[in-house]
Each structure stands twice: as C-alpha cells, then as structure tokens.
C-alpha positions in Angstrom: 10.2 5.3 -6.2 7.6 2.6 -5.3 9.2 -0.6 -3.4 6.6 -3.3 -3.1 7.6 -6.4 -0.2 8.0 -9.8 -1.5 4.8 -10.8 0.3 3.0 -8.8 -2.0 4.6 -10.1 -5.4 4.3 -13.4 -4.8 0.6 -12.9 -3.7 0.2 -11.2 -7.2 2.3 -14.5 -9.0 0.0 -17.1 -7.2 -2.9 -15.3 -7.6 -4.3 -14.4 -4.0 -3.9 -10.5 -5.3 -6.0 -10.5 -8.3 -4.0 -8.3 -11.3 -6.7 -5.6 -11.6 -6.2 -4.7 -8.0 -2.7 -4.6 -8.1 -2.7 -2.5 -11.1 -5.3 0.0 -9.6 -2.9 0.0 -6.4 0.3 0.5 -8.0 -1.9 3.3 -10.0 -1.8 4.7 -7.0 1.6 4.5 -6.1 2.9 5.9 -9.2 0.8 9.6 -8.7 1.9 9.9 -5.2 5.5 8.8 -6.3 4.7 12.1 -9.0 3.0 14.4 -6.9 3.7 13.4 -3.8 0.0 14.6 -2.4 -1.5 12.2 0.2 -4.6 14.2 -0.1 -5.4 12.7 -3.8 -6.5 9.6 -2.5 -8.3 8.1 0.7 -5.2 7.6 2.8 -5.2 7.3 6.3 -2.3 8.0 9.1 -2.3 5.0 11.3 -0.1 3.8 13.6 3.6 5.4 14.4 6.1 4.4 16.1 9.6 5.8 16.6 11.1 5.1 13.5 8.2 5.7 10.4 4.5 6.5 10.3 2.7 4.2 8.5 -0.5 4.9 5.9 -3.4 3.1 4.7 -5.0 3.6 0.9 -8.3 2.0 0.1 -9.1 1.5 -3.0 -13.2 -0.9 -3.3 -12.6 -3.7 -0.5 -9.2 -3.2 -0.3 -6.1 -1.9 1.5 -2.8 -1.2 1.1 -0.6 -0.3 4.1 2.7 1.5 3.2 5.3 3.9 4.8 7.3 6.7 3.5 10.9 6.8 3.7 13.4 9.2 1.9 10.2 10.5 -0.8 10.3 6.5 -1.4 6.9 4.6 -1.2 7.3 1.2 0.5 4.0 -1.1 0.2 4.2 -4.0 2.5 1.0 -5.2 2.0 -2.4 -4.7 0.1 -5.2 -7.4 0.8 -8.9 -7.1 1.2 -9.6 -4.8 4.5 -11.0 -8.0 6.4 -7.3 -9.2 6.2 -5.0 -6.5 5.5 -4.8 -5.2 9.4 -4.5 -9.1 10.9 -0.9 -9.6 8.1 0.2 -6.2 9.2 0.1 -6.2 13.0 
C-alpha cells in the first residue's frame, strides 16, 4: 500500500505539485507496491536512523523521499530536488 503525507496532497490540491508529476510518482509507487523491486527505478538509500531507512526516487527534476514500513510505501514528500532535501531534513 502507498500512504502519501498530507503535505504532499495538499501541495497536489493547491497546485505547488503539478498533476503530471504526481501521477508519474505515484506510477512509481504503485510497481514497487507490485513488485516490490527497488532496483526498477533510480532509488537511492539515504539517511537511517534507528527506526527506518529512508529512499529517494527521481523522476526529471524531481524527488520523492519515502520509507518502507511493514511492505507499505510511505511518501512524505516529492518536490523538485532544489527543495525536496531542505522540507525533509
């Protein structure tokens, strides 16, 4: 299952995410949710701490960072790469 934050769906409502990206992300989402093969796509481990590892997908000028809990894919954010690592840390 693929849990997006609320961050990210009210970026997609007021329009900061355009809808084409989103779509092509939760593309994304939806084979790893099937296959679950982290190799399909240019994802990157990044940090870890104690509790989960967490991943970055790029997809053109942008990035999603999500961790992986229980086979479930949570996105908590996806913004263009100049921006995505300053909402995340």
């Amino acid at each position: 299952m693929v849990v997006y934050e609320e961050s990210v769906k009210k970026a997609v409502i007021k329009g900061l995410l355009p809808k084409d990206v989103f779509k092509r992300f939760n593309n994304v989402f939806i084979a790893l949710d099937t296959t679950h093969d982290l190799s399909l796509f240019d994802i990157k481990k990044l940090k870890s701490s104690e509790e989960r590892t967490y991943y970055r997908v790029r997809k053109g000028k942008y990035r999603a960072i999500f961790y992986i809990e229980d086979n479930n894919y949570f996105v908590i954010s996806i913004a263009k790469r100049e921006e995505v690592y300053d909402k995340w840390e």
